[in-house]
C-alpha angles and dihedrals in degrees: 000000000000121000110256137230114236119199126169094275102057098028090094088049099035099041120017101037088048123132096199120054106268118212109205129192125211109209148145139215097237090044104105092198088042081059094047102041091050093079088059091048090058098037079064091043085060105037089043106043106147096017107056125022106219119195141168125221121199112230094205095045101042096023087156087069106050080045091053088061114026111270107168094156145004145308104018126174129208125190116196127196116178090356094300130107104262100178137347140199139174138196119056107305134199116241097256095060089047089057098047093049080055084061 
């Protein structure tokens, strides 16, 4: 499975409604480690399909959400597990740690 792009009309959907845990990560264009860390969030969204929903919300383009949940910097990311936030980390992160916060 792709990664998806959540905006503030399907989060709800997307995110809090899903059956299976959803990483999302909170990034922007202009954002150098956002750019860096993306090749790792696919590389999930691949490895996971099935198991594990991985999405990416655009800071600039849905601001409401990161600040729904607390998004100073990025990249953030938010794991959700029955439509509740489950971990969270910020700052560019190696896969391994993205893996551990999954649980």
């Amino acid at each position: 499975m792709s990664v998806i792009t959540i905006t503030n009309e399907n989060f709800e959907q997307e995110v809090l409604a899903s059956q299976v845990p959803v990483l999302v990560d909170f990034w922007a264009e202009w954002c150098g480690p956002c750019r860096m860390m993306a090749p790792v969030v696919d590389q999930l969204a691949e490895e996971k399909a099935g198991a594990l929903k991985v999405g990416k919300i655009d800071i600039d383009q849905c601001p409401e959400l990161a600040s729904k949940f607390g998004v100073m910097s990025i990249p953030t990311l938010i794991v959700f597990k029955e439509g509740q936030v489950a971990a969270k980390s910020v700052g560019l992160k190696p896969k391994a740690a993205i893996e551990e916060l999954l649980g």
